[in-house]
N, C-alpha and C positions, 0 to 999 in steps of 0.2 A: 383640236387641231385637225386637221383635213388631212384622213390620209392618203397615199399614191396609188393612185388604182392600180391592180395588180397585174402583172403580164399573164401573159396568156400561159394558162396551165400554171402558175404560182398565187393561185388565189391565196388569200388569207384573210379568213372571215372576221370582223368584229363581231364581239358580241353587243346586247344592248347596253345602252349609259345607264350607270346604279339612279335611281330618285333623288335629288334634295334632300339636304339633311335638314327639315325643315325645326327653325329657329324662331317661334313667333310671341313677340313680349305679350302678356299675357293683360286681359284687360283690365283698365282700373276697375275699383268696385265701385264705384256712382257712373256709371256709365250708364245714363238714360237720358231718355226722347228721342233717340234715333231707330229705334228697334223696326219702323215703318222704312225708312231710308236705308237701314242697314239690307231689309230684303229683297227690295226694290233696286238694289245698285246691283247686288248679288246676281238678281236675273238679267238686270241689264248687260253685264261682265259677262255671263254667260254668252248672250246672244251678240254683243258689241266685237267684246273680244280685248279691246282696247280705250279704256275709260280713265278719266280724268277727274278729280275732286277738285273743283276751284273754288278760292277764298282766301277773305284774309286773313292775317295768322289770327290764331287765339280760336276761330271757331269748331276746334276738333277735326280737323282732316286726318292728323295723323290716328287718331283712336279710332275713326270712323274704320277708314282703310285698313287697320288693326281686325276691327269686327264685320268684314266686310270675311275678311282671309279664314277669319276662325269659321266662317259659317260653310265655306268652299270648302274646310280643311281635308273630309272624307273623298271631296270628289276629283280631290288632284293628286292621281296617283302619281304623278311624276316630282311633288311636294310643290314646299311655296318658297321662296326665295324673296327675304325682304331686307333691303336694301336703304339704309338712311343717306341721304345726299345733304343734308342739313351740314357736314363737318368739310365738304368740299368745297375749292375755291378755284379747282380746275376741269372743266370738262376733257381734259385731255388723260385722264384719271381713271374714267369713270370706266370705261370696257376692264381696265386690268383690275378696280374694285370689285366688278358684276363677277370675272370670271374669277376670282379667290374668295365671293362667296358662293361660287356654283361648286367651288371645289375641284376648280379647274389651275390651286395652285399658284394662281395671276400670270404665272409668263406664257402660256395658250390661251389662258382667257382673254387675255386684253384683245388677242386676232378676234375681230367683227365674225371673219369666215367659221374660227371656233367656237366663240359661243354658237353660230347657229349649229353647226353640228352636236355641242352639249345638248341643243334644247331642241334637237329633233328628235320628232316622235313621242315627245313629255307631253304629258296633261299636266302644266307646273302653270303655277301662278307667280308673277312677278310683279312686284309690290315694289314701288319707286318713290320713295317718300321726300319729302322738298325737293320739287326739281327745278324750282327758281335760282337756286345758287348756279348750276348748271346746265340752265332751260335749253340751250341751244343742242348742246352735249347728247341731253335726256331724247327731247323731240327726236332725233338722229335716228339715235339707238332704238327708241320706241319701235318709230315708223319701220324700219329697218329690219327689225326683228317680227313685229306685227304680222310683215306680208313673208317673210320667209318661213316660219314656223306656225303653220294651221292649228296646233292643238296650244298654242304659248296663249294664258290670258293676262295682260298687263295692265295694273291697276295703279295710278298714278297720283300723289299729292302735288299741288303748287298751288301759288299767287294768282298765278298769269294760265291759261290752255297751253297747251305743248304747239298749239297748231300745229298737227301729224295728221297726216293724211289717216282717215279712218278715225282719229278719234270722235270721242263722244263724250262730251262735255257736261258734268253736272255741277251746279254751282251748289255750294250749302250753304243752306239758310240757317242762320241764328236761330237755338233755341226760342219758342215762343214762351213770351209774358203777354201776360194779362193786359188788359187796355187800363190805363192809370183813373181813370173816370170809374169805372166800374167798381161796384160793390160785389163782389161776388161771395157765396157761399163756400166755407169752406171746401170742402168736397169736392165742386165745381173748378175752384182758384186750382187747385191740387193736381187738376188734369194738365196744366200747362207745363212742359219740360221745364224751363228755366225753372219753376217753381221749384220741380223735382228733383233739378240736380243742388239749387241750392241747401234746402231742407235735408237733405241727404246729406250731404257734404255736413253741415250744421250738428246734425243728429248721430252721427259717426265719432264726432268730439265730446258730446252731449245728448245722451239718450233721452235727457228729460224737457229738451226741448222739442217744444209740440208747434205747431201750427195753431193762432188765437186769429181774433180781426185783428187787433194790433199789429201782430209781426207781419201776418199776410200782407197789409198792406203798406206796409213799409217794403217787405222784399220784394213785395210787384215791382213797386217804383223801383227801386234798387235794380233787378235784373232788366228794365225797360230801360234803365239808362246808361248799362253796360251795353243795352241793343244785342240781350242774348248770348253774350260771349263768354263758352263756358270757359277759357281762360280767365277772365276779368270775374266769371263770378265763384270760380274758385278761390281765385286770391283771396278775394271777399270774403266769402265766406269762414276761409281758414281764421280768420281773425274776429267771429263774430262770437265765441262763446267768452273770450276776455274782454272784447271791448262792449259789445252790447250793439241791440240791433241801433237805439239811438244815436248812442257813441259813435256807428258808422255811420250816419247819413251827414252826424253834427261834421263829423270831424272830414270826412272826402268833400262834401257840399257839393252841391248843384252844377259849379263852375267847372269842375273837374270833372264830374262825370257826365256833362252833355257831348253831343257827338255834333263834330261841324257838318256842314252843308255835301263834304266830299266823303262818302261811306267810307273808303278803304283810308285813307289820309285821317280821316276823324275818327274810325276808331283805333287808329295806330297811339292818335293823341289820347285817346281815352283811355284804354291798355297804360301807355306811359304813367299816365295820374295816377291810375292804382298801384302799379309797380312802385310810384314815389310812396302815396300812400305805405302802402305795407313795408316796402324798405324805411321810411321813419320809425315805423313800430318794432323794427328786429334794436335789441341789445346792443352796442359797440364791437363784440367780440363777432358777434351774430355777421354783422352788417360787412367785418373784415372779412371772413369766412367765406360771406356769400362772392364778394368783389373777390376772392381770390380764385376760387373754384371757377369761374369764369374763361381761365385760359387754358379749360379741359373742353377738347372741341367737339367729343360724344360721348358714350356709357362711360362709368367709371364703376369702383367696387370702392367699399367704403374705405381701404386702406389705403386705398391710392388717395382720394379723397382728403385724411389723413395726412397723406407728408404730401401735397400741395397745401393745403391751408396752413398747416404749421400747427406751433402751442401746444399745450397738454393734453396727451391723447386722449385723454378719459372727456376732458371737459370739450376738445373739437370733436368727436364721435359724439357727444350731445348734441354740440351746438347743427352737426351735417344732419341727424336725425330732426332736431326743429325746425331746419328750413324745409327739410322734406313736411314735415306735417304741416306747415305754413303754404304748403304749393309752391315753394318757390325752384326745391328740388321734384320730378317724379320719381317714383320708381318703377324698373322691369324687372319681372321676373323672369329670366331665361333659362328656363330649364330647372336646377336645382340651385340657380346662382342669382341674387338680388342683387339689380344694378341702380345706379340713380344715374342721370338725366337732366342737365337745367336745359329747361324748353330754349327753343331759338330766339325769339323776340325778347326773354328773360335772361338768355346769357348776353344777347346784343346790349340789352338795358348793362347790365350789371360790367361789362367790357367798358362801357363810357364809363361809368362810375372807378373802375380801377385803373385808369388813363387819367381821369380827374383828382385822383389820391396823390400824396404827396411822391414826391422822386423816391425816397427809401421803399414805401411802402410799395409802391411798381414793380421795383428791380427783386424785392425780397418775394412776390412772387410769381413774378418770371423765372426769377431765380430755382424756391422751388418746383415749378413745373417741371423744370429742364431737368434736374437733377434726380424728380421721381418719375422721368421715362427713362433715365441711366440706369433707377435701380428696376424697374421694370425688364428692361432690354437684358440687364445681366442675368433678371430669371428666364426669362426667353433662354437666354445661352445656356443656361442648365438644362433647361428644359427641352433642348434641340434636340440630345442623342435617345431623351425619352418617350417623349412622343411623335405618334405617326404624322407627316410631316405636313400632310394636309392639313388635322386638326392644328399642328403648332402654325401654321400660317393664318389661319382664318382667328386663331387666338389674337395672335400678336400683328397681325396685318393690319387691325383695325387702329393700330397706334398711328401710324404710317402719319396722317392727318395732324396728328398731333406735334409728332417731333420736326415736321414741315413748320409749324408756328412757334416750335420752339426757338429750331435754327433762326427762324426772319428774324424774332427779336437777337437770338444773339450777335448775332453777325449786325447789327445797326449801329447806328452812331451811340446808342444809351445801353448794347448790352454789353455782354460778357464773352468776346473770341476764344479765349481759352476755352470756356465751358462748351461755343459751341464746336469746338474744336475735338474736345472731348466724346459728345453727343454724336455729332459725327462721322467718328471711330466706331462707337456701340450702335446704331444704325446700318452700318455700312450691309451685313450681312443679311441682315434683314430685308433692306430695299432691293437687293442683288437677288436673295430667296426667292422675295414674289412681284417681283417684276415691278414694282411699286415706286422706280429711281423716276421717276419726271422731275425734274427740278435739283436733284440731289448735285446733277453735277456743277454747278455751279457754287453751291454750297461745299462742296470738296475742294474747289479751288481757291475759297478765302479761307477755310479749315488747312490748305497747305502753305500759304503764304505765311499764316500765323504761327505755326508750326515752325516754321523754319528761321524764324526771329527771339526762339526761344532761350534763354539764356539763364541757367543750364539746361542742356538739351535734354528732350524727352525722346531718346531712341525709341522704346515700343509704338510709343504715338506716330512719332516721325514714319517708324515702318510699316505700321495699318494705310496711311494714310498713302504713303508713295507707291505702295502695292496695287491698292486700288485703281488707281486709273491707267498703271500697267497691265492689268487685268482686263479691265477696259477699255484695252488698244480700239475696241470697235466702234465705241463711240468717245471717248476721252482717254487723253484729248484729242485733238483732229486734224493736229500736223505731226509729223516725222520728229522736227526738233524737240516738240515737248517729251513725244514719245520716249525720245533719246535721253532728255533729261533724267526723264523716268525710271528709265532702265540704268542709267547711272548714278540715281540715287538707289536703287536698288541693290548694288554692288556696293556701295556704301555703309547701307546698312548692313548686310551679311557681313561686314567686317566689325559691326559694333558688338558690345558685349550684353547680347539682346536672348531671348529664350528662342530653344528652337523651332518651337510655334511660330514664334515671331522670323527667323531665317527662315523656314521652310516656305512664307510667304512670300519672302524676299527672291529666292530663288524659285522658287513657282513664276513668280514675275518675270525673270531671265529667262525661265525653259517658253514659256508661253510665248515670250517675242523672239524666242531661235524660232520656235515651232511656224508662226506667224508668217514669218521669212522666207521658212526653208531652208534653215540651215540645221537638219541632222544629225551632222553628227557633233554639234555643239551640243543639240537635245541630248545626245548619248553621253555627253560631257555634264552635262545640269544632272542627269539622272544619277549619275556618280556622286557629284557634287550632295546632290542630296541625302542618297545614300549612309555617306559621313554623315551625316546632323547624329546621328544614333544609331547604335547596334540595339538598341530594346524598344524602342517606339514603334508601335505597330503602324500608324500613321504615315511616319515617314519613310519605313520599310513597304507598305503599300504604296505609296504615291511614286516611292523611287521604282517601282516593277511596273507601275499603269505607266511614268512616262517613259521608260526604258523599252514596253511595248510598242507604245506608237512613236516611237525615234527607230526601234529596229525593222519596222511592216516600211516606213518609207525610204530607209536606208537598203530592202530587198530584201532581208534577213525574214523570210513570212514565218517559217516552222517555229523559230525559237519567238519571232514577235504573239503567234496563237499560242502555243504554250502560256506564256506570261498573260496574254490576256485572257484566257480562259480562267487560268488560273485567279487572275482579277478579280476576274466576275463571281467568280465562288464567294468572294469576301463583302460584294458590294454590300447588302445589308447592313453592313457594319456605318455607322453613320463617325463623320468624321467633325472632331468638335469647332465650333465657329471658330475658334482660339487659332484655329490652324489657316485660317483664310482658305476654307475648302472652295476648288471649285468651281465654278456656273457650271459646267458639265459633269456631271453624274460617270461614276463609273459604269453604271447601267449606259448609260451612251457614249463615253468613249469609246468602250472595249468593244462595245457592239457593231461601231464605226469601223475600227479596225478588223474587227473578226467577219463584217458583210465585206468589205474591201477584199480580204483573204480568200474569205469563198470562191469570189468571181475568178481570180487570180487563177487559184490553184484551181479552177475548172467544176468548182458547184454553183451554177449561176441560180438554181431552185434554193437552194440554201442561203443563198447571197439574201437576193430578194426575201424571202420569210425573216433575216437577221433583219434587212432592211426597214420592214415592218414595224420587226418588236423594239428594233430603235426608235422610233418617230414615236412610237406609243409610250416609249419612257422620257422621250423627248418633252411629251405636253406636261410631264409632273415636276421638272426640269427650271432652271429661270431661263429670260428667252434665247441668251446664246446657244443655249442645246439645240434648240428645235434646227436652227440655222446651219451647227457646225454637225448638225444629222442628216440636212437636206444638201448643202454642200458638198460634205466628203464623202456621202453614204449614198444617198437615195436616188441623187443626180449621175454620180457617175455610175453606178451598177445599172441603172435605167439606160442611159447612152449604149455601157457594154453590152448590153440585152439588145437593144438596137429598137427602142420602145420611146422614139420621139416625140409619140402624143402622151405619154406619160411624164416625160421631163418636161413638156409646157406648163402643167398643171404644176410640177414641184417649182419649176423657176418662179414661176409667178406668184406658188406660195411663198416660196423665199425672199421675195422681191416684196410682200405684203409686210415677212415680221421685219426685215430689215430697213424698210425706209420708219416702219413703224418706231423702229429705237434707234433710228438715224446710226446703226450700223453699215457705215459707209464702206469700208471691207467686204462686208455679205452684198451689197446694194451691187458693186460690181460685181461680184461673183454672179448673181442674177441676171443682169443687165448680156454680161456676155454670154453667159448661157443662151439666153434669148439668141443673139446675135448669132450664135454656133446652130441655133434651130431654125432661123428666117435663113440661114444660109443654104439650106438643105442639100448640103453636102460639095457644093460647087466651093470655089477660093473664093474665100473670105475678108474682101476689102476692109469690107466696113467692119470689120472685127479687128483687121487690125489697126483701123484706124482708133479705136478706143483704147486695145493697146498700148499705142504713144500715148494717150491723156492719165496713163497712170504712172508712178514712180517705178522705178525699174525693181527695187525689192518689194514692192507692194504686194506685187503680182507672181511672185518668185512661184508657188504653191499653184497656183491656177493656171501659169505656163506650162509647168510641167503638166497638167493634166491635159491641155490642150491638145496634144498629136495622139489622146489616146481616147481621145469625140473626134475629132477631124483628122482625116492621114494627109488632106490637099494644104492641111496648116501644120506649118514645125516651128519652135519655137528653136531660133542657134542658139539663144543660153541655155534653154537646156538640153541641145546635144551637147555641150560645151560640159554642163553639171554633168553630164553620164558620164563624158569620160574621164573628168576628173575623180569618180567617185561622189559626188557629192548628192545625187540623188539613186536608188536603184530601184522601187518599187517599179515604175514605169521605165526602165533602161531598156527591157529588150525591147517594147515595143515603141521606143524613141528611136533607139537603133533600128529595127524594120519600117519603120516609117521615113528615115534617113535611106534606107536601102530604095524605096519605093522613089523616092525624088532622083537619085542621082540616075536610077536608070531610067526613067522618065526621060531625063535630061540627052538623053545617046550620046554623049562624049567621048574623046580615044577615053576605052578602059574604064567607060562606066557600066558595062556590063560585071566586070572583073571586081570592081570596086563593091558594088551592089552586094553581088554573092558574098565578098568576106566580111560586108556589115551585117546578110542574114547568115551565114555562118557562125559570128560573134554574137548574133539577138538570140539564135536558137541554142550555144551554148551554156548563152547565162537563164535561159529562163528556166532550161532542165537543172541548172545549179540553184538556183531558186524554187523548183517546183512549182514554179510558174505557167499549167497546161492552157489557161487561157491565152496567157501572151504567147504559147508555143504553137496554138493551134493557128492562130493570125500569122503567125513566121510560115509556118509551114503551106501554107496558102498562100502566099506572097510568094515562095519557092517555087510551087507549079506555075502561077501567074507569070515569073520573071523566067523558065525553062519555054513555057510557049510562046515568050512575046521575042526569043531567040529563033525559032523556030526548026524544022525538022523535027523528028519522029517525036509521038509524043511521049514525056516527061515522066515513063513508067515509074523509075525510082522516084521521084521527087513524088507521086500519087503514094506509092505505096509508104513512104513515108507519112504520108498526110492522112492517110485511112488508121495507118496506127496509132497517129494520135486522136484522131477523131474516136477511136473505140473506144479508148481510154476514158471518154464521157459516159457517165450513166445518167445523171439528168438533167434539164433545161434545154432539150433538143431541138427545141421550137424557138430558141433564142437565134440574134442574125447570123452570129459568128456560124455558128454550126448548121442553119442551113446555106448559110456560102459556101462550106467546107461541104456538104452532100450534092450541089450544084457541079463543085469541079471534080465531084468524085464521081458524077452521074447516076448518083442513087436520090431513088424519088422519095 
């Protein structure tokens, strides 16, 4: 994430970004004939920067690209980052995939502008493997990163070139065979790859299979008429010590393994024949196995493996072990963990084959897919409060892909609503975690519809699920009415007889759309509310003190609102269990929100700024509402108070990046008008408030009031109207001082008169507040409104204003306080 460059005299240095945790499956062991291409691409990537492997499937792009990274492994010290796009169906995915496995968490990573700054100054290699599923998406991203990051090298598998400006195209050629005419000598035959990798592969099953003229020149033909493809001559092969080199040539025949007139088209058909081939020769159990595993859409571990395919465990851990020795499975080794893999064109094949099984055998397993990423997701949830939150994301992130396909089937005319309803619920926290919700909300929508047809009702269900998109005020749903619904299902629920986990959600829901609003001291009401759920749960005994902080900082109350959030922050470490619907916002950045807000207030605007900082940096670990409601409440307004306008261009426009990015239509304004308060440059503000009228009158409740405290030539009357009702105080004095500023503006009978007893009442409340920033603004406004009377000058009202100006020790370089050394006439 981009941080806010720092005011003048509030630097705050980054350090460097840690390296890649580099993750690289390890290469098969028949991994030969390319050892010349593996070196040669290596230099080329060097010097290119930005290379491409094109071809069609089955001829090793992804293994090559594999050994292409292990040979770079020493010289990228920045690590390697590699990335499968084979499980994708959305390019709109793909930045928030790159940046959860940069480790950037997915909700900064998905921001373009963040990864480049992740990947500035790396010597990292990035590895983009199948970008046909997402060519448009990839090329983007390439290109994009390519010319922004000088040390980034990007090495790319597909079908098709990325056409990206800069790349550099190598096409792979088909392992060589021998010419079918030729009699060659053994020795001789031996040099040709296809030879090597089949006799390899052969000789791995069977040690005592040797190389004769016989078999030589049967595998010659054999791999000439696969046309090299070490996919097609693995299959093969795998199947050559039971059936016999004859028994393959009898039983695939000529017809099947010739290649039509169109390369990529012919040998897609060719690939297919063998795929039929070797699928005739798996067992029944085998062949069920293989067609079920098929709706795992990347790595698996053998016991997920396991409860998707079904049957007895002893004999389906055989049967996933023979397809793997069959090539139909591969495996990775990642680290100390062995994964398998059905190649793409092999799960594509095997996807039509369990589409083509009968109705029972489909839905049993769709069925169990769905239900082994439920019991998946619920070790995730164990596993939330124990591991660092990074590695549990890049663990369990990579499901994301999956339970996308599970959902499509459920939610269709042939599956299972309840189940994906279920699914749904156990996701939810996950896709909120790492930024990974594209698509979800939709899938929420018929997950609540179903829901609510239930008979007898599932309250915990009911209340995950109506939570969610109250939580989600910012992008779902995306009118008022549903909102409403929401929040009155939510009221609903706290009345059921549901675990407090479950209320505390429900009520999180209600403090979140007071808070949203601007209504306070309702938050102060929800804080209570919560409070009750339990005297012993530390949970909800924390959540009831972080929201009873930020309900008492904008109700005015700052001393007792730092207290509780300082006191917050002490505890954040503690991670709070999914069970409880924690959050998008981190106590690391709430508190910090509200403790930079305080600073300014109470007159540390150097402290402001550095909390500002340390916000936006816990923001990027954050999902992406953080970053938004850190740049919003935090970083935009202590910037304006600083009086640092070429600094808030830079955050609006960052804010205006994540928020159209997650169609957080909330933040989208909040940006938009930002902008509008900066193009205005201090003159009245037409066209600010003409956008104004185009939003609903509570939308905006939160962002009026901040209005007269960026602009004093703009006052919002609702909320002078909220001041004096009580209804807001954090910004009162200086709504009141800015209210003082207009009416004497205006010289009417007894607008002088009037003037004075609104800064009289602004500078009362902001010392009752200890509010020195809003005091030092009153107090300058004082002398302004003593000279603009005229006669002698305004002795007391200066010496007034020097006292409070003393009272600063640092951030003296900010506007306020050199306006305040301007009318004191000190240089």
């Amino acid at each position: 994430m981009t941080k806010a460059p720092p005011a003048a005299g509030l630097e705050s240095p980054v350090g460097p970004r840690p390296p890649v945790r580099t993750q690289l499956p390890e290469l098969p062991r028949h991994f030969v004939g390319r050892d010349e291409v593996t070196r040669d691409l290596a230099a080329t990537l060097l010097e290119r920067r930005l290379v491409s492997v094109v071809g069609p499937g089955g001829l090793g792009k992804t293994t090559l690209a594999v050994a292409v990274a292990w040979r770079l492994t020493e010289m990228m010290t920045g690590g390697i980052c590699f990335l499968d796009l084979a499980r994708l169906r959305d390019g709109a995915v793909l930045e928030a995939e790159l940046g959860l496995a940069l480790g950037m968490d997915g909700s900064a990573g998905v921001s373009r502008e963040g990864l480049r700054q992740r990947l500035n100054g790396q010597r990292l290699l990035l590895v983009l493997d199948c970008c046909e599923t997402v060519i448009g998406a990839a090329a983007e991203l390439a290109e994009d990163l390519s010319a922004a990051v000088p040390e980034l090298l990007i090495l790319a598998t597909s079908r098709e070139p990325l056409r990206a400006q800069g790349e550099w195209v190598h096409r792979l050629a088909p392992l060589a065979s021998p010419p079918e005419s030729a009699a060659l000598p053994a020795w001789l035959a031996m040099t040709y790859s296809a030879l090597q990798l089949f006799f390899s592969l052969v000789q791995s099953r069977d040690a005592t299979f040797a190389p004769t003229p016989s078999n030589l020149a049967q595998a010659s033909a054999l791999c000439s008429r696969l046309d090299g493809s070490p996919l097609a001559i693995t299959l093969v092969a795998s199947h050559a010590r039971r059936v016999g080199m004859p028994g393959i040539t009898a039983e695939l025949g000529p017809e099947l393994l010739s290649l039509g007139a169109d390369g990529q088209t012919g040998r897609h058909s060719s690939l297919e024949a063998v795929l039929d081939w070797s699928y005739r020769l798996l067992l029944d159990e085998e062949r069920r196995i293989f067609r079920a595993l098929s709706t795992l859409r990347g790595s698996f571990d053998l016991e997920t493996a396991v409860r998707v395919a079904g049957g007895p465990r002893a004999g389906t851990m055989d049967s996933v072990l023979d397809l793997t020795d069959k090539s139909l499975l591969m495996t990775l080794q990642v680290g100390d963990a062995t994964l398998y893999r059905m190649p793409d064109l092999t799960r594509t094949y095997a996807s039509a084959r369990l589409e083509r099984a009968d109705e029972v055998e489909y839905r049993t397993a769709r069925t169990r897919h769905a239900q082994a990423l439920m019991q998946l997701l619920a070790v995730a949830d164990q596993q939330w409060s124990s591991m660092e939150r990074a590695d549990w994301l890049r663990c369990y992130g990579v499901w994301i892909e999956d339970v996308r396909h599970a959902l499509g089937w459920a939610f269709s005319d042939t599956g299972d609503s309840l189940l994906g309803a279920e699914l749904m619920v156990a996701v939810l926290q996950l896709a909120e975690q790492s930024g990974l919700f594209a698509g979800f909300t939709d899938f929420a929508s018929r997950a609540l519809r179903e829901v609510s047809r239930l008979d007898p009702p599932r309250p915990e269900l009911a209340a995950r699920l109506h939570v969610f998109p109250t939580f989600g005020y910012l992008r779902l749903p995306d009118d008022e009415s549903h909102q409403s619904a929401a929040v009155a299902k939510a009221q609903d629920i706290h009345a059921l007889p549901a675990s407090a986990a479950t209320k505390l959600g429900a009520l999180l829901a209600l403090w979140a759309n007071s808070f949203q609003l601007g209504d306070y001291r309702d938050c102060l009401r929800g804080a209570a509310d919560i409070k009750r759920l339990s005297d012993s749960d530390w949970v909800i005994d924390l959540t009831s003190r972080r929201t009873r902080a930020q309900a008492l900082h904008f109700l005015g109350e700052h001393a007792t609102a730092r207290t509780l959030a300082t006191a917050a922050l002490a505890e954040a470490s503690r991670r709070v269990p999914l069970a409880y619907t924690p959050s998008p916002v981190s106590l690391e950045v709430s508190m910090r929100i509200v403790l930079a807000r305080i600073h300014w207030i109470e007159g540390r605007p150097a402290q402001a700024w550095q909390t500002v900082q340390d916000c936006l940096a816990f923001a990027e670990k954050d999902p992406p509402p953080a970053i938004c409601q850190a740049l919003a409440l935090a970083a935009i307004p202590v910037a304006l108070w600083c009086g640092r306008r070429d600094v808030c261009a830079a955050l609006a426009a960052q804010l205006l990046e994540q928020a159209s990015r997650y169609e957080f239509r909330y933040f989208i304004a909040w940006a938009r008008l930002t902008e509008r308060v900066l193009d205005a440059g201090g003159s009245n503000l037409p066209a600010h408030a003409e956008a104004l009228k185009t939003l609903t009158s509570n939308e905006q409740t939160k962002y009026r009031d901040h209005l007269s405290t960026f602009e004093p030539d703009d006052i919002s009357v609702d909320s002078f109207v909220r001041v004096q009702r009580g209804a807001v105080g954090w910004c009162a004095p200086e709504i009141l001082r800015v209210k003082a500023e207009h009416v004497a503006a205006a010289a009417g009978p007894g607008a002088q008169a009037e003037a004075s007893a609104l800064l009289a009442q602004a500078q009362a409340m902001a010392r009752r507040q200890g509010a020195l920033g809003w005091e030092l603004r009153v107090a300058m406004s004082r002398v302004r409104l003593s000279r603009r009377r005229g006669g002698p000058e305004p002795t007391a009202e200066l010496e007034r204003l020097a006292a409070v100006y003393d009272r600063f020790t640092e951030g003296l370089e900010t506007r306020d306080l050199s306006l305040a050394r301007e009318l004191l006439g000190r240089s």
